[in-house]
C-alpha positions, -999 to 999 in steps of 0.1 A, spaced: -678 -424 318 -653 -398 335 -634 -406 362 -617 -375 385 -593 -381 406 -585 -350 433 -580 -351 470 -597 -317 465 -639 -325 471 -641 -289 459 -623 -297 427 -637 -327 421 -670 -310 426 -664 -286 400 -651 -306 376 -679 -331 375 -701 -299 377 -684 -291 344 -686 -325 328 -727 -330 342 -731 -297 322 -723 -313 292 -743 -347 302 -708 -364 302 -712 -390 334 -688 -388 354 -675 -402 387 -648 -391 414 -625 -405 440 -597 -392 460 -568 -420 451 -548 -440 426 -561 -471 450 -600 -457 445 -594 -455 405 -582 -490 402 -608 -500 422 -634 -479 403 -615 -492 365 -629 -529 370 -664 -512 376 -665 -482 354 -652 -488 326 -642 -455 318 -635 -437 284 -614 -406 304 -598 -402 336 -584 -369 353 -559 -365 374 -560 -337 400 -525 -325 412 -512 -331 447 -524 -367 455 -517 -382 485 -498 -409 462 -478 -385 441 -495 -386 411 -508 -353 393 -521 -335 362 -526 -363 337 -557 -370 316 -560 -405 302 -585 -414 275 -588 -449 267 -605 -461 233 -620 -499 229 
């Protein structure tokens, strides 16, 4: 699972257009409050960060390994 983080829905778009491609699942959200939210759920194995967040973060990919 991929999670994107953008305020951009056009970004976001693409990006999971890019990931869905690849058959790499993949959910979005718009803030560091939605991605904690969507961590307990998910699960994820990679999250991207989108720059210019309403919250300050940007540009960061995390991959997390079990």
């Amino acid at each position: 699972m991929i999670i994107i983080v953008s305020s951009s829905g056009r970004e976001a778009a693409t990006l999971a257009a890019i990931c869905e491609q690849h058959h790499w699942p993949t959910q979005a959200c718009t803030s560091i409050l939605d991605l904690s939210k969507l961590m307990g759920k998910a699960q994820p194995r990679t999250v991207i960060m989108r720059q210019r967040l309403a919250d300050g973060y940007s540009d960061d990919v995390f991959c997390m390994f079990k």
